[in-house]
VOPAGU-2260 file (C-alpha; in pm, 1 decimal, decimal comma):
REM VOPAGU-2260
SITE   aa  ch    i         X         Y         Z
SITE  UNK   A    0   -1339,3    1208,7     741,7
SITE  UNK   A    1    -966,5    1352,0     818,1
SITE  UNK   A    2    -894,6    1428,8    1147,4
SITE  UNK   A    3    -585,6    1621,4    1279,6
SITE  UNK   A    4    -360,6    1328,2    1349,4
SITE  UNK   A    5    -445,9    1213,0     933,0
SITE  UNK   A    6    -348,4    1558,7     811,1
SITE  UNK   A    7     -44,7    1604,1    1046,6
SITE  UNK   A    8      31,5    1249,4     931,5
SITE  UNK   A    9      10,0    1376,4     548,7
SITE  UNK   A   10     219,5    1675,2     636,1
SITE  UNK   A   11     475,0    1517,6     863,4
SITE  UNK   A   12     610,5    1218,6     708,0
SITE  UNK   A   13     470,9    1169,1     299,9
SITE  UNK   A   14     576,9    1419,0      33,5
SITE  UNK   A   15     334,0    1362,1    -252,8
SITE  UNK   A   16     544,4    1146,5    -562,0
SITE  UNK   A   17     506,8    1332,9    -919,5
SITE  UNK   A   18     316,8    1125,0   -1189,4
SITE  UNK   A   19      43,8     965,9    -962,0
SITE  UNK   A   20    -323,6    1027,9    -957,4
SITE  UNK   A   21    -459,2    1182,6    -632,8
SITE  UNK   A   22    -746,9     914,8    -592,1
SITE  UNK   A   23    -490,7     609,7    -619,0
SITE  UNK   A   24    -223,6     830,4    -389,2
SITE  UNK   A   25    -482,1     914,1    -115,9
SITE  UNK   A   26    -595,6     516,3    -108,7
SITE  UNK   A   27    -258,9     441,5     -74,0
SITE  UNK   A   28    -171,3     700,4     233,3
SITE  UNK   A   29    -506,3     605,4     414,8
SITE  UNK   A   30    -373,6     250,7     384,7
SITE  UNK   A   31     -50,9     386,5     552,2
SITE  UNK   A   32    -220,8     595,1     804,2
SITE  UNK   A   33    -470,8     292,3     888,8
SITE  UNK   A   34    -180,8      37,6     956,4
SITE  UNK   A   35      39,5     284,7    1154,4
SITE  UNK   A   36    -246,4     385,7    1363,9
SITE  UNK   A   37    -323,7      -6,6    1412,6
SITE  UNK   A   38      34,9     -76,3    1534,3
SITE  UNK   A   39      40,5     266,7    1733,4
SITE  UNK   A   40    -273,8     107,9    1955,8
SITE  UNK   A   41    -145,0    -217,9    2052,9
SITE  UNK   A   42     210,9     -58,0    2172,2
């Protein structure tokens, strides 16, 4: 489920790249979002 902070995080800081599917470019943005959210929780 996307919350706010995931779709700000979409808007905010990734522009989609031409020529990739969205399954494999969503994967690979929720593996972004996952470890940025990780290292924003042990600050």
């Amino acid at each position: 489920m996307a919350d706010a902070g995931y779709i700000a995080f979409c808007i905010t800081h990734v522009k989609r790249p031409f020529g990739q599917s969205v399954d494999k470019w969503h994967t690979v943005l929720l593996e972004n979002y996952k470890m940025a959210s990780q290292r924003r929780l042990k600050m």
